[in-house]
C-alpha positions in Angstrom: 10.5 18.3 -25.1 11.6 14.4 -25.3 15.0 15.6 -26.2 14.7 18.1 -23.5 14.2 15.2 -20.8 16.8 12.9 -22.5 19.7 15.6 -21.9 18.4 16.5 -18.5 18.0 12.8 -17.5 21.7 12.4 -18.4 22.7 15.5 -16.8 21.5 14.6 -13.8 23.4 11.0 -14.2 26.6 12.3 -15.0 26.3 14.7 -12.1 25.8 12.1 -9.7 28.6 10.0 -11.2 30.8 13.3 -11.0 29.6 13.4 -7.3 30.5 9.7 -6.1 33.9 9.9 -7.3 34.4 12.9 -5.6 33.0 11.0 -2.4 34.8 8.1 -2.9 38.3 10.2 -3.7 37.8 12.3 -0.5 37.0 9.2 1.4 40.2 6.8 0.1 42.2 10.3 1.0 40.5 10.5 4.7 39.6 14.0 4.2 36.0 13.1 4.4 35.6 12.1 7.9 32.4 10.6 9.4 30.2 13.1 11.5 28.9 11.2 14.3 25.8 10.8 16.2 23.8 8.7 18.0 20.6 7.0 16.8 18.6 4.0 16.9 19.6 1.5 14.0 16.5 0.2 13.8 14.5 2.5 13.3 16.5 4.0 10.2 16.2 0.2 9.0 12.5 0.1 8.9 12.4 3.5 7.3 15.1 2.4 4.8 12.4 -0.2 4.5 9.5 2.0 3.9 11.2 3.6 0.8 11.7 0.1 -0.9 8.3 -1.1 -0.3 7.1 -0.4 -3.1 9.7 -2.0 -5.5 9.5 -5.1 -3.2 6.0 -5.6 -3.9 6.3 -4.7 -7.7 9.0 -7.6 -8.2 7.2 -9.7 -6.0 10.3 -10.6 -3.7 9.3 -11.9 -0.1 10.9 -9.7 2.4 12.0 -10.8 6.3 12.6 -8.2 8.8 14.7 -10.0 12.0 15.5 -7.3 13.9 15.1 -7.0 18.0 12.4 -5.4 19.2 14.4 -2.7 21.1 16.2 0.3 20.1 19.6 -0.2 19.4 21.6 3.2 19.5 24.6 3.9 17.5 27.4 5.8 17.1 27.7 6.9 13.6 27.7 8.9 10.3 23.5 8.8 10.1 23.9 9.6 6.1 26.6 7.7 5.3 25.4 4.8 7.3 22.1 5.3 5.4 24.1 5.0 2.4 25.1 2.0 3.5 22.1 0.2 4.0 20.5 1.6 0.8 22.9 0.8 -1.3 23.1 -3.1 -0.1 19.3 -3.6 -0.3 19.2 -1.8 -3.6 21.5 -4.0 -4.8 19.6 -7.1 -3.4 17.0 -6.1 -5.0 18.2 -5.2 -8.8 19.7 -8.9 -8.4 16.8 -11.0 -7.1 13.4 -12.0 -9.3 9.7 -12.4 -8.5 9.6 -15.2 -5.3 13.5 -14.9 -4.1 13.8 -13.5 -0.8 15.7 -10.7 1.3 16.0 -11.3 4.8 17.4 -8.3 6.8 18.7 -8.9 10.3 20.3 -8.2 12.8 22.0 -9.4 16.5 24.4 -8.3 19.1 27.6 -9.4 20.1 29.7 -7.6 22.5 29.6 -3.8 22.1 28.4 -4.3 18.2 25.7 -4.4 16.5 25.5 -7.0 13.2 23.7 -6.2 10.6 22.9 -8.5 7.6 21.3 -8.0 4.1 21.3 -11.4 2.9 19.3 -12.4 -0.7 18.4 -15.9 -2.4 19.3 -14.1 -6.0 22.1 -15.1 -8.3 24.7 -14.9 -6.2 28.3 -14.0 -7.1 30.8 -16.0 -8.6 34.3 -16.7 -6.9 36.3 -14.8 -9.3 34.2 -11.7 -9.2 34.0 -12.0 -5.1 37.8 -10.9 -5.8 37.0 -7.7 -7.5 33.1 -6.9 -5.9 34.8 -3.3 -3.5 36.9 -2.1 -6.7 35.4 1.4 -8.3 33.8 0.6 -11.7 33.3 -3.5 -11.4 30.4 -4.8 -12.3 29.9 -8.5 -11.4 27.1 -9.6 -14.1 27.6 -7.1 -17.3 25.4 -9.6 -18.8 22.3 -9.3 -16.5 22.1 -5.2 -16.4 19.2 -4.2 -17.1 20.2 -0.7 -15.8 23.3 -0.3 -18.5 23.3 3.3 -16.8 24.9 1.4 -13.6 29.4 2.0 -13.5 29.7 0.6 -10.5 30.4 2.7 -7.5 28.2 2.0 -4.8 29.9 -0.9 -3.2 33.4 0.8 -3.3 31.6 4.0 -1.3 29.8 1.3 0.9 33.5 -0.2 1.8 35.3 2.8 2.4 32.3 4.6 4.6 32.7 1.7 6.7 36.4 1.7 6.8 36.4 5.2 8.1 34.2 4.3 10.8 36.9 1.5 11.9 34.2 -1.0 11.1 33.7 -4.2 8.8 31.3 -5.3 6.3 31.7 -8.9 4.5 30.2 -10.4 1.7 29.6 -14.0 1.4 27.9 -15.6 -2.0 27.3 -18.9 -4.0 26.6 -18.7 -7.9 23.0 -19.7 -7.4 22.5 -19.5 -3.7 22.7 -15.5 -3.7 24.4 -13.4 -1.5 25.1 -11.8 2.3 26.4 -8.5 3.0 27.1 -8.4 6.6 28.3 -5.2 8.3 29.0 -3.8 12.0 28.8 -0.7 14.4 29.4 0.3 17.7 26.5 0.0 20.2 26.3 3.2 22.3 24.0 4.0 25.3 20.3 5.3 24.4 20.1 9.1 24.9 18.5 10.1 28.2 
């Protein structure tokens, strides 16, 4: 039975591995385009939220939610863009220790909508800020805990946003940690 879970447990890994590269190929090659809708940002932040509670509290890692108090609708990929935001607080997360902080926010300028994860963890170095969107980098090889990780997630967060003519940015100090800041167009709430 241990042996049993071992393989399955690695099955299931390898298939998800097998699975972002295919995501990532399609999306580099534009043939996995975005399938658009409207919803509320917000909202899917908070539930985003909801599903890292949990771990937050475990690590003991001070959370700040700066969001605006009104719906703000978007025009986008809802699963990618999910992708998106789980993917940049897991990250924050696997990086910061008990009392660091995550702050996400966000604000509006123009026709956007800005969205920041921002953490006080490690932070990345200047040489590895070069290399952070390539597939298989890993920025600390030292500090993974999860040896299981190869290093996708941030090449699948760049190129969902690229195909939704968007931005995201990263900004880090060795010892200061680290922002991820990313944008979408701001589209009238459904009647």
């Amino acid at each position: 039975e241990k042996y049993l879970t071992i393989v399955l447990n690695e099955t299931d890994r390898l298939t998800k591995l097998t699975n972002d590269i295919l995501l990532l190929t399609k999306m580099e090659n534009e043939v996995l385009k975005p399938e658009r809708e409207d919803f509320d940002i917000h909202e899917t932040i908070r539930n985003i939220l909801l599903q890292f509670e949990q771990k937050i509290v475990t690590k003991g890692i001070n959370l700040t939610l700066l969001i605006e108090e009104q719906d703000i609708f978007v025009n986008a990929d809802f699963n990618q863009i999910n992708r998106v935001i789980t993917n940049l607080l897991d990250n924050a997360i696997k990086f910061c220790s008990e009392g660091d902080d995550i702050t996400v926010e966000s604000s509006i300028k123009g026709d956007k909508v800005i969205i920041s994860v921002k953490d006080t963890g490690p932070g990345i170095s200047e040489e590895d800020i070069k290399h952070i969107w390539t597939r298989f980098h890993k920025a600390d090889r030292s500090r993974g805990k999860d040896k299981k990780v190869v290093g996708l997630g941030l090449s699948i967060v760049r190129e969902i946003m690229k195909s939704h003519g968007e931005t995201i940015e990263v900004y880090s100090q060795l010892g200061k940690g680290t922002t991820f800041v990313f944008t979408l167009l701001i589209v009238d709430k459904p009647s």
